[in-house]
C-alpha positions as CSV (number, residue, x, y, z in Angstrom):
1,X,0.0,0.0,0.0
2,X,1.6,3.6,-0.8
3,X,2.5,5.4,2.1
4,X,0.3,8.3,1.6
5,X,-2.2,5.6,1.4
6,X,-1.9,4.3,5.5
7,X,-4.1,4.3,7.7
8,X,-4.2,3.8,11.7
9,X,-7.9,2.5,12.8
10,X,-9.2,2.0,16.2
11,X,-11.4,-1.1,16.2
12,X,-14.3,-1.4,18.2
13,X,-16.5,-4.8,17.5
14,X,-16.8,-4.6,13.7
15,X,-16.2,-1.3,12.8
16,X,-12.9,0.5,12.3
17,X,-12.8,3.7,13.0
18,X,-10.1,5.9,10.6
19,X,-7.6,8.0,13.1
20,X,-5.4,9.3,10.3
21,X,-8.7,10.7,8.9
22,X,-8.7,12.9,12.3
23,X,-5.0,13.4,12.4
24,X,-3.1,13.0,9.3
25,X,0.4,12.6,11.0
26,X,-0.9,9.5,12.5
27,X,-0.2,7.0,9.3
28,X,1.1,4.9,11.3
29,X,1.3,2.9,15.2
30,X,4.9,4.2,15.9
31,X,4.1,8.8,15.1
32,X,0.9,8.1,17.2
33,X,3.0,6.4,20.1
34,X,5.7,9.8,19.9
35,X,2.2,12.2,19.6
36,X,1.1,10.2,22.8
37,X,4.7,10.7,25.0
38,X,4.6,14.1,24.1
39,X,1.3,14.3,25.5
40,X,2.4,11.9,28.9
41,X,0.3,9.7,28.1
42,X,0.3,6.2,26.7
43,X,-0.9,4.8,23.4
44,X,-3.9,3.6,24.7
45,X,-4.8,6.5,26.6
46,X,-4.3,8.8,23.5
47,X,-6.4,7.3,21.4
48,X,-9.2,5.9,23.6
49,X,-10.5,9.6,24.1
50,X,-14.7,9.4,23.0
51,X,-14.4,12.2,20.6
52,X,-12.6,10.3,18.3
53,X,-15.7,8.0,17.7
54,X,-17.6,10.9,16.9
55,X,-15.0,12.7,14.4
56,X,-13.1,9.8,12.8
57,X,-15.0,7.9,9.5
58,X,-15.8,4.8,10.1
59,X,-14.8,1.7,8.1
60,X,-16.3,-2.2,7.9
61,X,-13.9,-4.3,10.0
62,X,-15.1,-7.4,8.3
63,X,-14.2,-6.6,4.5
64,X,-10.9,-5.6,5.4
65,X,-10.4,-8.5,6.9
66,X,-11.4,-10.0,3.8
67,X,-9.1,-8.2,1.4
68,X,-5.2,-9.6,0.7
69,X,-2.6,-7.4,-0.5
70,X,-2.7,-5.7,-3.5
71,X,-7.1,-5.8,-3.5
72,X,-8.6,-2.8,-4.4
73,X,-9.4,-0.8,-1.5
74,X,-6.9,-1.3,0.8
75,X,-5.9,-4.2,2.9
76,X,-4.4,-4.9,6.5
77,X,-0.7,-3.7,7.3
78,X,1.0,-5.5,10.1
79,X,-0.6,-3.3,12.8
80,X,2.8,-2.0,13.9
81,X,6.0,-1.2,11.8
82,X,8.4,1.2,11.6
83,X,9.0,4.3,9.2
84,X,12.6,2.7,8.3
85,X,12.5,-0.8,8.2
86,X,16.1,-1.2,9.4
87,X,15.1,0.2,13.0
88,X,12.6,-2.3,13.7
89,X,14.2,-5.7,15.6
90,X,12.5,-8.7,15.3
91,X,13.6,-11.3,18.1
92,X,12.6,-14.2,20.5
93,X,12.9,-16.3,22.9
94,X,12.3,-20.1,22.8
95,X,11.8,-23.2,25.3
96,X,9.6,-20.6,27.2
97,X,6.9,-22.8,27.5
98,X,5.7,-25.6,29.8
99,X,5.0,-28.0,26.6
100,X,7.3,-26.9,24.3
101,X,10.2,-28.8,25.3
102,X,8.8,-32.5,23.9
103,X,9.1,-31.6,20.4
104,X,12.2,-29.7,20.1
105,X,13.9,-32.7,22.9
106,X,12.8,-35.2,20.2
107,X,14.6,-33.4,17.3
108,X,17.7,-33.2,19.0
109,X,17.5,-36.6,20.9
110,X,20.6,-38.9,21.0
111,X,20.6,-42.8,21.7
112,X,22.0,-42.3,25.1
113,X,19.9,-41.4,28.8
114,X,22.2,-38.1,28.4
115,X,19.7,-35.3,28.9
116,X,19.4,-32.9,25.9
117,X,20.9,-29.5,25.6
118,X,17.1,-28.5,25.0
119,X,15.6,-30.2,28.2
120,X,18.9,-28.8,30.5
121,X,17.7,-25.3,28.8
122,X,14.1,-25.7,30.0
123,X,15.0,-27.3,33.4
124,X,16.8,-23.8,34.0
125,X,13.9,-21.9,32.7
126,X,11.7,-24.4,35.6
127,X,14.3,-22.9,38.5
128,X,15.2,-19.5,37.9
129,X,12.6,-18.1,34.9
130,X,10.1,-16.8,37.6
131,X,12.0,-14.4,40.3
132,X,10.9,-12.7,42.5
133,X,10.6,-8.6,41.5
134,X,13.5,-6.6,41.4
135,X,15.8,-9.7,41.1
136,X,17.4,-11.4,38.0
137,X,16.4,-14.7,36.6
138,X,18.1,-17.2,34.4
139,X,18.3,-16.1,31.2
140,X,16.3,-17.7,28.4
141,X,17.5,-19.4,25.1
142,X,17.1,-16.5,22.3
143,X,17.3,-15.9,18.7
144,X,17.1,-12.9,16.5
145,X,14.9,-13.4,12.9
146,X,15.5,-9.9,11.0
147,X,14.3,-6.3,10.5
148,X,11.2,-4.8,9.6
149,X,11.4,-6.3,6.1
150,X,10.7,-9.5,7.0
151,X,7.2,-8.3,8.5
152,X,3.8,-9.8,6.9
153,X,0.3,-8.7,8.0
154,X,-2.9,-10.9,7.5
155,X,-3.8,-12.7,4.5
156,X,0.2,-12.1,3.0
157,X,2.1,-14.5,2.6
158,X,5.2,-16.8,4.2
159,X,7.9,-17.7,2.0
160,X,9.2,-20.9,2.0
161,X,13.1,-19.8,0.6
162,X,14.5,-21.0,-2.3
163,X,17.1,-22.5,-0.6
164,X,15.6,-25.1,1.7
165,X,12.7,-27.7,1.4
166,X,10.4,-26.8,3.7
167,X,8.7,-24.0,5.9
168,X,6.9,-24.1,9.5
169,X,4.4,-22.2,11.5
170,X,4.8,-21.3,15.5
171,X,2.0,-19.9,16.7
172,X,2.9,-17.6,19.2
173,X,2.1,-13.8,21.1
174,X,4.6,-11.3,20.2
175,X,5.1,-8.1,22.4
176,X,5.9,-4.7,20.6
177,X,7.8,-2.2,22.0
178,X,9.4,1.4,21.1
179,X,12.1,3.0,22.7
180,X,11.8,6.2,24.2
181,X,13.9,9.3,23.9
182,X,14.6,8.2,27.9
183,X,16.1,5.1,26.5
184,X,13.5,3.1,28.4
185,X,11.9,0.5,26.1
186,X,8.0,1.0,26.5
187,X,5.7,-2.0,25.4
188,X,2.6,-1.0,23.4
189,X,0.8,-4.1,23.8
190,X,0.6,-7.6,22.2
191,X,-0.3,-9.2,18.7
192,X,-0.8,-12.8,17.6
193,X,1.7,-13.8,15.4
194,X,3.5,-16.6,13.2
195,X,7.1,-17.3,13.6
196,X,7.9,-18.9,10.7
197,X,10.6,-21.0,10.9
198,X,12.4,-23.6,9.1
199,X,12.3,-27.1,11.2
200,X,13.3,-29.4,8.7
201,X,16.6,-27.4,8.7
202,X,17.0,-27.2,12.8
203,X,16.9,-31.1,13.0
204,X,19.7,-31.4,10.9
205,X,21.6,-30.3,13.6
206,X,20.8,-28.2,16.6
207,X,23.2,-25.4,16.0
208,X,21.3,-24.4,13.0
209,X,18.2,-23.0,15.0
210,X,20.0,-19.8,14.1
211,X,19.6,-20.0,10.3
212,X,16.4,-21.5,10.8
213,X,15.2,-18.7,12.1
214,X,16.1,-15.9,9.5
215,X,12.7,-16.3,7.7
216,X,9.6,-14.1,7.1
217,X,7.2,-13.6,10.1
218,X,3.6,-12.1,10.4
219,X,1.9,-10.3,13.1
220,X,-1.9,-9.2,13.1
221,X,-3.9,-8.2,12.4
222,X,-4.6,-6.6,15.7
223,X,-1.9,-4.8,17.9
224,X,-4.1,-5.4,21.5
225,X,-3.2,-2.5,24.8
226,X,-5.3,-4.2,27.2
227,X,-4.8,-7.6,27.3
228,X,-3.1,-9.6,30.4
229,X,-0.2,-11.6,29.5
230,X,-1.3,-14.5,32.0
231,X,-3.2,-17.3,30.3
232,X,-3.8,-17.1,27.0
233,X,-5.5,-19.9,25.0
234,X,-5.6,-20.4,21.1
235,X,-5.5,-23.1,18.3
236,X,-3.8,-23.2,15.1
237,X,-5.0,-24.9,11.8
238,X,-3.7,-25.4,9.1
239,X,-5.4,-26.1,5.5
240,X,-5.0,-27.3,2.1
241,X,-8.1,-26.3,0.5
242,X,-11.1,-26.7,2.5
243,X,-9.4,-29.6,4.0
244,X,-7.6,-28.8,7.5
245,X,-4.2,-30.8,7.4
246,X,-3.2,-30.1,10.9
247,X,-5.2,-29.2,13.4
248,X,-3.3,-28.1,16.8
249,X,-5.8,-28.4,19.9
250,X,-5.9,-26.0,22.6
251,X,-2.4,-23.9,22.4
252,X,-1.6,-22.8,26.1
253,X,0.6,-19.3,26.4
254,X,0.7,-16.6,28.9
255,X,2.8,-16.3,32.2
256,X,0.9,-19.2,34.2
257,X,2.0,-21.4,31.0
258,X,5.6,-20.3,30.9
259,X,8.8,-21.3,32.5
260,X,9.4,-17.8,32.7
261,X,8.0,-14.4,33.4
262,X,7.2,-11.5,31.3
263,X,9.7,-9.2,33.4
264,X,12.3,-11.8,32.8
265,X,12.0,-12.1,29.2
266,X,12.1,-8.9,28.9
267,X,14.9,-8.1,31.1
268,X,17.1,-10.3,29.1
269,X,16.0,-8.8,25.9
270,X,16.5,-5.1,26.9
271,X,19.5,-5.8,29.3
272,X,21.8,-5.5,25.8
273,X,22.8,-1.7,24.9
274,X,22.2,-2.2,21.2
275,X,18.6,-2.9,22.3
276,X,17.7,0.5,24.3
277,X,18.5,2.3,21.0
278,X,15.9,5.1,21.5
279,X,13.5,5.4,18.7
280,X,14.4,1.5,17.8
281,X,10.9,-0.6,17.6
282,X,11.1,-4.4,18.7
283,X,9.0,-7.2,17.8
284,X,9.3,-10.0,20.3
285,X,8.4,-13.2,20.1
286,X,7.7,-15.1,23.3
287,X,7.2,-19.0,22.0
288,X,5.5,-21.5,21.6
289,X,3.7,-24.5,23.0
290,X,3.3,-27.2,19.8
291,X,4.0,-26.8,16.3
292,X,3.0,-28.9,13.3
293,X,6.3,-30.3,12.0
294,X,6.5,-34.0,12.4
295,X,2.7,-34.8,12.4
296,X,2.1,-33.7,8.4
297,X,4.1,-33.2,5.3
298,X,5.9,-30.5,3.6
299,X,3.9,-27.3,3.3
300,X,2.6,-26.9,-0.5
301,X,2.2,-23.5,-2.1
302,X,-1.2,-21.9,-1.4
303,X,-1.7,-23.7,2.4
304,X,-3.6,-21.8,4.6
305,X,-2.3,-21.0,8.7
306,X,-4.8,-20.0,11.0
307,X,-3.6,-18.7,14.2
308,X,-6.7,-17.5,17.0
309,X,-6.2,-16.6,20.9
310,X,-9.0,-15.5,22.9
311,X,-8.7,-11.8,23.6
312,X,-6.4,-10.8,21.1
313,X,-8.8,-10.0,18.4
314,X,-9.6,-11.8,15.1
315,X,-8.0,-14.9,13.6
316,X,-4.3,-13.9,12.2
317,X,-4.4,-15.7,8.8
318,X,-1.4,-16.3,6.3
319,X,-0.4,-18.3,3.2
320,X,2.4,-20.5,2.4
321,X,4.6,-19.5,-0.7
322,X,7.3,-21.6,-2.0
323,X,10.3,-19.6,-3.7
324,X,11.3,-21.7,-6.2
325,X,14.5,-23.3,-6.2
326,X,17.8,-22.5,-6.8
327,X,21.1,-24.0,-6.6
328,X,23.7,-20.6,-7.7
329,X,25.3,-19.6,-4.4
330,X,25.2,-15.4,-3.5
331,X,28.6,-13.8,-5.4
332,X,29.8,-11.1,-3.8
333,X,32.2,-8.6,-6.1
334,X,34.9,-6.4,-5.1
335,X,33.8,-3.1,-3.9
């Protein structure tokens, strides 16, 4: 969508109500969060005021949700992005969760009782992810995926990169955050999301979680300011026409699901320098329970993810796009 074509909406039920109508300069999440700390307040404060019901236009909820990119019309950004790409930070942590240790244990397994680097990972996050306020925790395992260009909203799609065979969801909650002028990173709220990995890669060998990771993503389409990080339930599906080839069950996240608090995820995240860059945005993702690799096949172009969690807004839906192929390595000339 052309940028002078963006819009910022405040949804309420199924109507969206246009804010950059009302305030031009707000085109996007991150100039209303700088209009709202000049102001003191936060995001949701500035734009909860009732006047803006009354002033702003008001748009159908549902057909945008309908619309992919490209449609006539507009269609649904990721609800929070940054004006240069290359200052937004999309990270995460993994082995967060209390069930998400089975899956990524049995990738990594060996023929020996030895316990798994995975499983001694988690066990830390069991004795030291929850501390008491004001004190330090263990430190979680974490990853970085890329900048802002790797961001897809709703109905987009996931790429499946030419150079590997196959591409997988985790369904997860991301928290967004944008560093003040103060240097003190201030979290806007939370989205569902899709981390997009590449498993079939990661069981090769463990130490290529790293490159696994350094895939598209989407978040969306809602960016939610009022909702608890505490118990958070969801399902993903997954399907291949109007047939559902994976079908996850209930999908448990939230603090009383985790190994590890909020404050201590986030502690470790923003304890770096480099990540209290102020007017930096971050997109963290916070794990997941159960993911579909090793209970269906390879992911075919087209395949529809469906990724739902009660409270945080309607469905996020993606599709899968396979790059095809190609075997010439990157050359790099003399500069």
């Amino acid at each position: 969508m052309p940028k002078d074509d963006r819009r910022v909406g405040l949804i309420d039920g199924y109507t969206v109500f246009d804010l950059t109508g009302f305030n031009p300069e707000w085109d996007c999440v991150y100039n209303v969060f700088l209009d709202a700390r000049q102001a003191g307040k936060t995001i949701e404060q500035h734009v909860s005021d009732s006047h803006f019901r009354s002033k702003a236009a008001a748009l159908n909820y549902g057909e945008l949700l309908c619309r992919k990119p490209g449609d006539p019309g507009g269609w649904l950004l990721p609800p929070i992005d940054h004006p240069d790409p290359a200052h937004c930070l999309i990270t995460g942590t993994g082995l967060t969760h209390l069930g998400s240790t089975s899956q990524r244990d049995s990738m990594h397994k060996v023929e020996d009782a030895q316990k798994t680097d995975s499983q001694k990972m988690f066990e830390m996050g069991l004795k030291g992810g929850k501390p008491e306020p004001g004190v330090r925790g263990i430190q979680p395992e974490c990853f970085y995926k890329g900048s802002g260009v790797i961001l897809r909203g709703h109905n987009d799609f996931l790429d499946i990169p030419s150079f590997t065979d196959d591409g997988g969801e985790e369904p997860e909650v991301v928290g967004c955050y944008i560093i003040g002028d103060d240097g003190i990173p201030y979290r806007l709220g939370f989205a569902i999301a899709d981390e997009w990995s590449d498993h079939a890669t990661e069981r090769v060998n463990y130490l290529w979680l790293a490159p696994s990771k350094l895939r598209t993503c989407a978040v969306g389409p809602e960016l939610i300011t009022d909702q608890s990080f505490r118990d958070i339930r969801g399902v993903c599906r997954i399907y291949r026409g109007d047939q559902v080839i994976y079908d996850s069950g209930e999908l448990l996240t939230g603090e009383e699901n985790m190994s590890h608090s909020l404050a201590n995820l986030e502690d470790h995240h923003f304890k770096y320098p480099q990540f209290r860059i102020p007017g930096d945005m971050h997109i963290h993702f916070f794990g997941t329970m159960k993911l579909s690799f090793g209970s269906r096949g390879t992911l075919q172009d087209g395949d529809r993810i469906e990724i739902e969690f009660q409270g945080m807004g309607e469905p996020l839906i993606n599709y899968v796009q396979r790059v095809p192929p190609d075997p010439n390595p990157v050359i790099v000339r003399k500069g």
